[in-house]
Predicted model as a PDB file, atoms N, CA, C, CB and O in Angstrom, pLDDT in the B-factor column:
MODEL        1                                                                  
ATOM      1  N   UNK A   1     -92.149 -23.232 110.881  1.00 93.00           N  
ATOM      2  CA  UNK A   1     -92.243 -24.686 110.884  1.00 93.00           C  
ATOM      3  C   UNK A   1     -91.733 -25.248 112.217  1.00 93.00           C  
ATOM      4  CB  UNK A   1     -91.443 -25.282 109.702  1.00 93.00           C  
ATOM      5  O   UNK A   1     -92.196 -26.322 112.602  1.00 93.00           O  
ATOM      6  N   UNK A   2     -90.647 -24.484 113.082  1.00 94.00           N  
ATOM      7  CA  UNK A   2     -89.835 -25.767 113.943  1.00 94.00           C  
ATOM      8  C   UNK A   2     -91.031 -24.885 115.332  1.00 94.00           C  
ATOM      9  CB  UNK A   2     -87.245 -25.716 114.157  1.00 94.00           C  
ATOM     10  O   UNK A   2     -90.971 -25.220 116.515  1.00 94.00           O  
ATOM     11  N   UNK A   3     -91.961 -23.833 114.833  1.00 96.00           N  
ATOM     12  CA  UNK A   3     -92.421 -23.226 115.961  1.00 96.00           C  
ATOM     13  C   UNK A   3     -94.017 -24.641 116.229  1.00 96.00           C  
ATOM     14  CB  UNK A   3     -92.844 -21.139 115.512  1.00 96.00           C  
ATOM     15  O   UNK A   3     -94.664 -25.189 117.121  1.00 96.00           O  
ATOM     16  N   UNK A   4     -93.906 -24.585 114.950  1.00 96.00           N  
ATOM     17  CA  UNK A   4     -95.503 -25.471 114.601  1.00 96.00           C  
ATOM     18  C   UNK A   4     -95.324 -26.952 115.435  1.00 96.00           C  
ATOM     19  CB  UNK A   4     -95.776 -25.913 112.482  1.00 96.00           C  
ATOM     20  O   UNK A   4     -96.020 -27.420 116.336  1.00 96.00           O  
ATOM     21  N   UNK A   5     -94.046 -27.524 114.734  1.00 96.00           N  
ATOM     22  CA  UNK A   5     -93.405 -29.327 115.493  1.00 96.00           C  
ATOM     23  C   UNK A   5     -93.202 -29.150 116.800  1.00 96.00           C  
ATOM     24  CB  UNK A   5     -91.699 -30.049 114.937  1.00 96.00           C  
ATOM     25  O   UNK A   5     -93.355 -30.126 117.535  1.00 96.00           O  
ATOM     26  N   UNK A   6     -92.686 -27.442 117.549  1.00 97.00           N  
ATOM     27  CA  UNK A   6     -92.984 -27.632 119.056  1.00 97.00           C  
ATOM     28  C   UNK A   6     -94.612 -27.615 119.548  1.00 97.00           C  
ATOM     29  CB  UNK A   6     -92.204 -26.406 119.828  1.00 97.00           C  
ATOM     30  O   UNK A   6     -94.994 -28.028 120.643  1.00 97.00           O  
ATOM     31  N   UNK A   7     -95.430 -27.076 118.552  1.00 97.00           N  
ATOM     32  CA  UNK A   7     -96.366 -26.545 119.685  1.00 97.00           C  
ATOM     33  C   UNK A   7     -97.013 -28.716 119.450  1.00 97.00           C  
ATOM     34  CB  UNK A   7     -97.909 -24.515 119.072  1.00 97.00           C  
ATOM     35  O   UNK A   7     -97.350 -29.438 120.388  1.00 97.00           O  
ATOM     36  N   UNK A   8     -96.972 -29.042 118.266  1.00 95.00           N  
ATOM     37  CA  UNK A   8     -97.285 -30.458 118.573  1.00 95.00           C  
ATOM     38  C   UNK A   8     -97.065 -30.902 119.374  1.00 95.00           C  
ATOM     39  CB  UNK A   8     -96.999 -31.207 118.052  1.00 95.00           C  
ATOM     40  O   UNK A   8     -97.851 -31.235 120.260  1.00 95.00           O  
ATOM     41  N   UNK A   9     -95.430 -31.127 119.324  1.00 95.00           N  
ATOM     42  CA  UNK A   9     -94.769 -31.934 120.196  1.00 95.00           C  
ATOM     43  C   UNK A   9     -95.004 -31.812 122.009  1.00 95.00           C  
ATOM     44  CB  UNK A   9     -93.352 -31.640 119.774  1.00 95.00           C  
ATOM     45  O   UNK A   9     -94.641 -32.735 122.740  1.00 95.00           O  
ATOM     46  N   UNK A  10     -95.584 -30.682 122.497  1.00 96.00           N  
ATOM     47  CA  UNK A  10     -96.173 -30.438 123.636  1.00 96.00           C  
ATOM     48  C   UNK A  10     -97.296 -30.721 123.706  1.00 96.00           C  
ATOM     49  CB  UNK A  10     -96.098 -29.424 123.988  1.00 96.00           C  
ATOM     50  O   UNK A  10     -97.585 -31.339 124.731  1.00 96.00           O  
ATOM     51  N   UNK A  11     -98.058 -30.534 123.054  1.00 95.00           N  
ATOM     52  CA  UNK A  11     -99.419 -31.292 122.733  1.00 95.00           C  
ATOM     53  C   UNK A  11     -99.595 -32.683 123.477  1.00 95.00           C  
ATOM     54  CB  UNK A  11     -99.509 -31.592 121.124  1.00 95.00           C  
ATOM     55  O   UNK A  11    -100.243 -33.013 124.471  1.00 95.00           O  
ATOM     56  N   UNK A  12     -98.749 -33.379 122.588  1.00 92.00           N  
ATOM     57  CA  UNK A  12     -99.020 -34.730 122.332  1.00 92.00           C  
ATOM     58  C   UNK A  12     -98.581 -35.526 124.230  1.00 92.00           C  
ATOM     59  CB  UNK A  12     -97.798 -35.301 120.688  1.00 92.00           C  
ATOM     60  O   UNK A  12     -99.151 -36.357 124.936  1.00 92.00           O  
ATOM     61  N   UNK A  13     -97.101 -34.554 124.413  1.00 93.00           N  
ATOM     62  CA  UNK A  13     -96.852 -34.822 125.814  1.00 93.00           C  
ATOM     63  C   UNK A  13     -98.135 -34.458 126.791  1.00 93.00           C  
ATOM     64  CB  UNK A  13     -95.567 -33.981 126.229  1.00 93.00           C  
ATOM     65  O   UNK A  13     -98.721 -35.413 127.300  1.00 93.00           O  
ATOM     66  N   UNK A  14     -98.381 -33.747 126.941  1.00 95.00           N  
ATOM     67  CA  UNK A  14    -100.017 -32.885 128.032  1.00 95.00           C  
ATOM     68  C   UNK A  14    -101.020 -33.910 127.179  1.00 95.00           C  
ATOM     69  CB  UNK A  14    -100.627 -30.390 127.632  1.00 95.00           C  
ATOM     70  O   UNK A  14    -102.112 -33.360 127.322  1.00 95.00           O  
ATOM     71  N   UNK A  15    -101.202 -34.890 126.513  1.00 93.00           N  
ATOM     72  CA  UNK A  15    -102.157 -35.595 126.147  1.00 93.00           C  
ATOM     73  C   UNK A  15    -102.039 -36.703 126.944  1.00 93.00           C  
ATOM     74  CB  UNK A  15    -102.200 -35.814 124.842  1.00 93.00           C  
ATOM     75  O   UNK A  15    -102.735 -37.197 127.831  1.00 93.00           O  
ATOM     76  N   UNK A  16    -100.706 -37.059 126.277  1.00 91.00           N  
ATOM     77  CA  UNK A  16    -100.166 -38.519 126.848  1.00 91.00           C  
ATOM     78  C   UNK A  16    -100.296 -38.129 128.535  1.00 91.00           C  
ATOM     79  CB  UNK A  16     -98.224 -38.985 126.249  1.00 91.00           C  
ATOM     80  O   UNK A  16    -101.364 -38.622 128.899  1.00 91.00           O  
ATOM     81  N   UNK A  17     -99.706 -37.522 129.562  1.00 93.00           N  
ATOM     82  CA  UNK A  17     -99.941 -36.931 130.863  1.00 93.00           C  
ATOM     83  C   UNK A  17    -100.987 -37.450 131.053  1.00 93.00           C  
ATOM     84  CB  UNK A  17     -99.968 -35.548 131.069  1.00 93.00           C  
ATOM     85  O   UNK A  17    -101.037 -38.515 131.670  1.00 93.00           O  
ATOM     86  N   UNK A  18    -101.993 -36.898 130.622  1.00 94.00           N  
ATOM     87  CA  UNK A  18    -103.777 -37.325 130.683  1.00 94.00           C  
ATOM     88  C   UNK A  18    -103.952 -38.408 130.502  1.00 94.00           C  
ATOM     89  CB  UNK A  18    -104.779 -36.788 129.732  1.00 94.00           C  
ATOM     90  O   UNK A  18    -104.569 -39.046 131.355  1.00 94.00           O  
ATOM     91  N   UNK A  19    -103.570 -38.923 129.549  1.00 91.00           N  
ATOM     92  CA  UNK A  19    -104.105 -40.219 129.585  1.00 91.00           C  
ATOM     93  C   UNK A  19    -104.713 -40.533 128.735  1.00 91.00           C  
ATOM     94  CB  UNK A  19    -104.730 -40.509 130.427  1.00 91.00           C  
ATOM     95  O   UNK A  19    -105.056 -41.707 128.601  1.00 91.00           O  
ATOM     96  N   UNK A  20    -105.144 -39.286 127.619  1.00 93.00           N  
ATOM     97  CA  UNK A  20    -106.010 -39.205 126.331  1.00 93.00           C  
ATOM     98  C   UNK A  20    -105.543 -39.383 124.581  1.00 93.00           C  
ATOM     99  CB  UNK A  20    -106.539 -37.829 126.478  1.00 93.00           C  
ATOM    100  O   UNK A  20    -106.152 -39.253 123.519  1.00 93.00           O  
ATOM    101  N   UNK A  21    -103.887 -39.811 125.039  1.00 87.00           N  
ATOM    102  CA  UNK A  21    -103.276 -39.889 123.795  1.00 87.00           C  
ATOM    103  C   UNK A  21    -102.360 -41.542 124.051  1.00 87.00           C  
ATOM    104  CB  UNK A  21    -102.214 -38.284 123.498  1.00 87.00           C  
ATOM    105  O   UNK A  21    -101.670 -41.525 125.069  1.00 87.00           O  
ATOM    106  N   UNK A  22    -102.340 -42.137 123.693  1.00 82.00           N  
ATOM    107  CA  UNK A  22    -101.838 -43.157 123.096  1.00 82.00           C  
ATOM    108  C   UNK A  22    -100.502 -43.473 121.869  1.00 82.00           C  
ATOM    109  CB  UNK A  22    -102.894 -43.460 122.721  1.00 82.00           C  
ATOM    110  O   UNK A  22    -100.711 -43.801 120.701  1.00 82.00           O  
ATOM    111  N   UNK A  23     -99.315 -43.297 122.423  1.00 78.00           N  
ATOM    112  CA  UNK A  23     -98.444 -43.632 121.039  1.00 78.00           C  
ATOM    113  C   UNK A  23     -98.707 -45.136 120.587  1.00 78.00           C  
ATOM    114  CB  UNK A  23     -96.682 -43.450 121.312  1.00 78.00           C  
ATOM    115  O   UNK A  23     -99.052 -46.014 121.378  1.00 78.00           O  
ATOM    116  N   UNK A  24     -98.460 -45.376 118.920  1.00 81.00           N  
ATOM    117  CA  UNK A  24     -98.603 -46.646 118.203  1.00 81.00           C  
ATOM    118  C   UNK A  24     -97.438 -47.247 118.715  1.00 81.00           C  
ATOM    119  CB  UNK A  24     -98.684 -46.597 116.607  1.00 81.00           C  
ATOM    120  O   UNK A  24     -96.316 -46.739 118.707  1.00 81.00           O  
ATOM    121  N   UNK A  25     -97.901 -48.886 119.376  1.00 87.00           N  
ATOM    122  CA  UNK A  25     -96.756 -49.498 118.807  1.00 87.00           C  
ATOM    123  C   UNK A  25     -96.145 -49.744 117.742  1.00 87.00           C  
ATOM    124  CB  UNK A  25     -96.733 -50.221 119.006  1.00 87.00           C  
ATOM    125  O   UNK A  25     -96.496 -49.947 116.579  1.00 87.00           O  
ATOM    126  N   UNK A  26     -94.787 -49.684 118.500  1.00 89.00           N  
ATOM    127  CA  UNK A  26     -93.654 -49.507 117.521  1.00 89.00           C  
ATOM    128  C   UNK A  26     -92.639 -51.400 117.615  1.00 89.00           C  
ATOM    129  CB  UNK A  26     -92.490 -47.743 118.269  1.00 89.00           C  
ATOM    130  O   UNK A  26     -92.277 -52.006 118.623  1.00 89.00           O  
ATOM    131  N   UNK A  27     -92.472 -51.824 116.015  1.00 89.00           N  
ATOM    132  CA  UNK A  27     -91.948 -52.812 116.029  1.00 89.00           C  
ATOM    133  C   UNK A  27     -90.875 -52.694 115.588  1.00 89.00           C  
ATOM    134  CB  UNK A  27     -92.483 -53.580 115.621  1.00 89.00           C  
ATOM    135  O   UNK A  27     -90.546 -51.779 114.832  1.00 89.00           O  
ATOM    136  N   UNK A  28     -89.878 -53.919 116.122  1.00 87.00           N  
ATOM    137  CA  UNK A  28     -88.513 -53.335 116.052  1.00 87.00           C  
ATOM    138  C   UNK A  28     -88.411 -54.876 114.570  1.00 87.00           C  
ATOM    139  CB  UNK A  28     -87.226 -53.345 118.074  1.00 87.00           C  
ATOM    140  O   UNK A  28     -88.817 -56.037 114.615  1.00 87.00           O  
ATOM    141  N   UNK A  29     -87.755 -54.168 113.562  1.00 86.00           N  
ATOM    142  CA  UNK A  29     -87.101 -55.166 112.335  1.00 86.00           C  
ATOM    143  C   UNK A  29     -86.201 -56.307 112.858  1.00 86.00           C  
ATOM    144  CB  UNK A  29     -86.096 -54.273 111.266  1.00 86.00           C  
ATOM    145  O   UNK A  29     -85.432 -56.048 113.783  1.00 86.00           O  
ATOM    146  N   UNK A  30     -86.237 -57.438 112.382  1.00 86.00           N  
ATOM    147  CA  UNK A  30     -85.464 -58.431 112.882  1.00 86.00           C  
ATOM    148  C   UNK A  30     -83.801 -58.101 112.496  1.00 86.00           C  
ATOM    149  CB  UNK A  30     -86.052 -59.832 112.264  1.00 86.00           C  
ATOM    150  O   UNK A  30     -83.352 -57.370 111.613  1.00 86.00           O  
ATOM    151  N   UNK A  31     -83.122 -58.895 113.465  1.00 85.00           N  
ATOM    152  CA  UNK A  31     -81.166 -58.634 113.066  1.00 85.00           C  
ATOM    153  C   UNK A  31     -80.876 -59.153 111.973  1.00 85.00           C  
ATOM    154  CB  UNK A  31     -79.925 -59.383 114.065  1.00 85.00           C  
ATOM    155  O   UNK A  31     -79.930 -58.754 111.293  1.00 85.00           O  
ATOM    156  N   UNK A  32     -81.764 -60.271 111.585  1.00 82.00           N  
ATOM    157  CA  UNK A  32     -80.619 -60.984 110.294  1.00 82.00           C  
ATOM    158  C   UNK A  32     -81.946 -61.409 109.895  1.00 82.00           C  
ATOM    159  CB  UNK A  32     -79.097 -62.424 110.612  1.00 82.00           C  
ATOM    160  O   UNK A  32     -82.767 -61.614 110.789  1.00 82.00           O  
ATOM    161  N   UNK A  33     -82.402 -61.632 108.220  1.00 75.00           N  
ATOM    162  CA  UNK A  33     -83.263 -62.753 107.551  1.00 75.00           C  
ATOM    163  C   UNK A  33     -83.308 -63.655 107.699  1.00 75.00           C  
ATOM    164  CB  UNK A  33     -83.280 -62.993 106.667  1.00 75.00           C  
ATOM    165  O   UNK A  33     -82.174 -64.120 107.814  1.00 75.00           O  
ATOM    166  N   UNK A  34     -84.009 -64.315 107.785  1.00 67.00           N  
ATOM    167  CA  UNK A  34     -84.215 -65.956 107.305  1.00 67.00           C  
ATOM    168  C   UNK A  34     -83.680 -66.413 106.498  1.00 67.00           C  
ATOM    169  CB  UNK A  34     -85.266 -66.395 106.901  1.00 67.00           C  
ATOM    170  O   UNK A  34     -83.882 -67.594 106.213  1.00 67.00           O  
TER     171      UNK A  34                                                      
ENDMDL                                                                          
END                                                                             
């Protein structure tokens, strides 16, 4: 398993490099409610 989340996790970097991967924005939760 932690061999499988590296070979992703390099993946996704040599994608992003390229230019062919895209991370989602990410939204940050507000400090306090309304």
């Amino acid at each position: 398993m932690e061999t499988t989340t590296e070979l992703v996790n390099r993946t996704k970097d040599i994608m992003l490099q390229k230019g062919i991967y895209y991370r989602p924005p990410t939204i940050q939760p507000p400090d306090r409610s309304n």
